[in-house]
Steps between C-alpha positions, in 0.01 A plus 500: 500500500795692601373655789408161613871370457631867636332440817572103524890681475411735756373207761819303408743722534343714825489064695847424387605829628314461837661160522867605441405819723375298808801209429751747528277700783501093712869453410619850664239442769670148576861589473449833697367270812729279428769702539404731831293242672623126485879641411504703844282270679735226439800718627346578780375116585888421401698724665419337863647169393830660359 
């Protein structure tokens, strides 16, 4: 019985881990292109028209 609910913990706690870890992973991912890709890529297509 408590190994069952020890390793129903386990599974719980390793998936809501994976999820924060791969959230916070997609956020940093996002804002990092976001930042050095569209940011300069917009400068660039802007700085013609000024």
């Amino acid at each position: 019985m408590m190994f069952n609910v020890s390793l129903k913990f386990i599974i719980a706690l390793s998936s809501v881990m994976f999820l924060l870890i791969t959230f916070v992973f997609n956020f940093n991912i996002t804002f990092i292109v976001y930042n050095y890709e569209d940011y300069h890529k917009n400068d660039e297509a802007l700085c013609p028209y000024k």
